[in-house]
Phi, psi and omega in degrees: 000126176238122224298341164264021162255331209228139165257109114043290164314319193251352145318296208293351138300305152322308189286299191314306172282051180004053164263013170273153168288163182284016184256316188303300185276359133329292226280288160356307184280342201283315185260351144325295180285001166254002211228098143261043109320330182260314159320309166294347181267316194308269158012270174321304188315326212263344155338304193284304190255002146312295199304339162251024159272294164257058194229289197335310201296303175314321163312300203295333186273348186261333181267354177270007153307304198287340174278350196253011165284339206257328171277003153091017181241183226293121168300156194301110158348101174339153171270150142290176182293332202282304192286320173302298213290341187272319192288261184324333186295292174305346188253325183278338168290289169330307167297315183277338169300323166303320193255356141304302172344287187301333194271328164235040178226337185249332220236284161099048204243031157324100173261046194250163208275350189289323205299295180284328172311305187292313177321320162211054177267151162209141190300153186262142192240076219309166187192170155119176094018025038135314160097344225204353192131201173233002168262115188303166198273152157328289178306324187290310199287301180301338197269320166308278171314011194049021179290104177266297185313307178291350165282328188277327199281300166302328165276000164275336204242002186251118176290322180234063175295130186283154187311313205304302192305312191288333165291301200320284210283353161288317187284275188337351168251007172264331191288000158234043173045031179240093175311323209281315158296315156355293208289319178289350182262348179252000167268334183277342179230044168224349131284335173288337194248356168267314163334301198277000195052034178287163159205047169281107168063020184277356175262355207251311194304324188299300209287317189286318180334289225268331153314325198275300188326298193277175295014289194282022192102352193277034199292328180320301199285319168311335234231308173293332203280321202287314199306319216292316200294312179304329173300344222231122211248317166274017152280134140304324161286341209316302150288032163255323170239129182264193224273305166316318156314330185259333193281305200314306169279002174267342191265005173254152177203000000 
């Protein structure tokens, strides 16, 4: 899915309120089960409104308490420590289930880094030239099919990898969760490419770089690199991370 097209909060709203068509909702479960950033906002949501499903039903039992108090018959039996501790629990859920609810269904003001990751990862989409023919390379040919674990697996046993192997199989180590590898193969080949006085993929390499980085924790160094792309009017990426985006993330710890 892609995040300069689509916001995120309000897919994961149309599915949760089954308002997708089945094409929608196909394409939707499909990147659900690869992405746990969306599983955790899915998660949180269906949370949000438990807890205010029962904060409602608990409201709706304190005002007919009260008319029938108010109407002289006999009041409901003090509670116990059990049923009070059940009473409060459900109510401090609520409260708090609410004002995430509000905060990131209307507002969109998350800031945790799986968050700010999904929010402007896009996927890398080979194009181009190729160099070699018009018939893609063993990595290239697994990476087209999204065999990613066969993509890393062939770019680890390749002695010599073209800058083109080393982007495919770097997204491909963000797209199986190994960040770390990642961070190392796109420093590696933006170094290979400053030796050789190359600039092959160096604007595709700069942005998952500063992506794999906040994955890992990196923010600072991640939170400079996004400043460094947004300034660069001949980056490709350049309007991918704003100003408000970058500050989110120098603001995580």
């Amino acid at each position: 899915m892609d995040s300069a097209t689509t916001e995120p909060e309000n897919e994961i709203m149309r599915y949760f309120d089954n308002e997708m068509n089945s094409t929608e909702r196909a394409a939707f479960e499909a990147e659900l089960a690869a992405s746990p950033a969306l599983q955790e906002e899915l998660k949180d949501l269906e949370t949000a409104r438990k807890a205010i499903l029962l904060h409602g039903i608990h409201e709706q039992v304190t005002a007919i308490r009260k008319e029938r108090t108010a109407a002289g018959q006999t009041p409901v039996r003090k509670m116990n420590n059990y049923s009070r501790i059940i009473k409060y629990s459900i109510a401090a859920a609520a409260c708090v289930m609410l004002a995430y609810f509000g905060i990131n269904r209307f507002t969109g003001t998350g800031t945790s880094a799986d968050k700010l990751y999904a929010a402007e990862y896009v996927r890398f989409e080979p194009s181009g030239s190729r160099g070699t023919g018009d018939v893609p390379g063993p990595i290239e040919k697994a990476y087209l099919e999204k065999n990613y674990t066969e993509v890393t697996q062939l770019y680890s046993s390749s002695s010599t990898p073209m800058p083109r192997d080393m982007i495919l199989a770097g997204v491909a180590y963000l797209e199986t969760s190994n960040s770390a590898a990642a961070e190392t193969t796109f420093r590696l080949l933006l170094s290979k490419n400053q030796s050789t006085n190359s600039s092959a993929y160096n604007d595709d390499a700069s942005y998952y770089l500063a992506l794999a980085e906040l994955k890992n924790k990196e923010y600072s160094s991640a939170a400079d690199l996004m400043d460094k792309i947004a300034a660069d009017d001949g980056n490709v990426y350049h309007t991918k991370f704003d100003k408000e985006y970058i500050k989110k993330v120098r603001q995580l710890k």
